[in-house]
N, C-alpha and C positions, 0 to 999 in steps of 0.2 A: 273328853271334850275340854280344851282350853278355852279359858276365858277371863279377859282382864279387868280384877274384883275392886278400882278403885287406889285410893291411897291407903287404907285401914283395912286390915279383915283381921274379924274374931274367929278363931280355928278352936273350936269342940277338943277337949280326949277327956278320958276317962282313967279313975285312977283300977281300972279291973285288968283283966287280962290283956295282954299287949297296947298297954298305955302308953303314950309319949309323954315324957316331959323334957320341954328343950329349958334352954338353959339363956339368961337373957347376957346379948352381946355375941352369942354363938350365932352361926351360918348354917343354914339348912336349906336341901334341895327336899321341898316337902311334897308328896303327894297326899291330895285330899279328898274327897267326896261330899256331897250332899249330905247333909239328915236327911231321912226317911221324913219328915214332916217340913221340907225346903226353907229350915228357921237359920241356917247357916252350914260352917264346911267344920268337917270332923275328920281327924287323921288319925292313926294309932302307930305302935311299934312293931305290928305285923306289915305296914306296906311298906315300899322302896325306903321312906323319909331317913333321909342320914345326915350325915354333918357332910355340909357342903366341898371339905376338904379332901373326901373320903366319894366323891359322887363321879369322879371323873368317869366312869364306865358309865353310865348315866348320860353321859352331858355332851358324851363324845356320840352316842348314837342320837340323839337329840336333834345335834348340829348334823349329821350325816342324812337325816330325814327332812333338815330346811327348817329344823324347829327353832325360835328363840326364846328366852326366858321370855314372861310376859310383864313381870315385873320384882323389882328386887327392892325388898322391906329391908331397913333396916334400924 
């Protein structure tokens, strides 16, 4: 489900198995999820999340589906 989270969101990871850490100033197509306890959105290095530069398969089925970004942090 999309949905658009405002001007701010805090995104969860963790430094254990398939961690993310993005890099600030970098671009990222990120996918996220809920906590299990609905306290915010949490991503890792196991889902799609990549450098935005690097998403275009991504972004091109996306736009073929009628999807548009919902909002773009920077």
């Amino acid at each position: 489900m999309k949905k658009d989270l405002g001007e701010t969101v805090t995104l969860q990871t963790y430094r254990r198995s398939c961690g993310f850490f993005g890099k600030v100033g970098e671009r990222y197509l990120i996918y996220a999820y809920k906590l299990s306890d609905n306290s915010g959105l949490t991503t890792n290095g196991c889902t799609r999340t990549r450098y935005l530069a690097n998403a275009d398969e991504d972004l091109k089925e996306f736009e073929e589906k009628g999807e548009k970004p919902l909002k773009v942090y920077r």
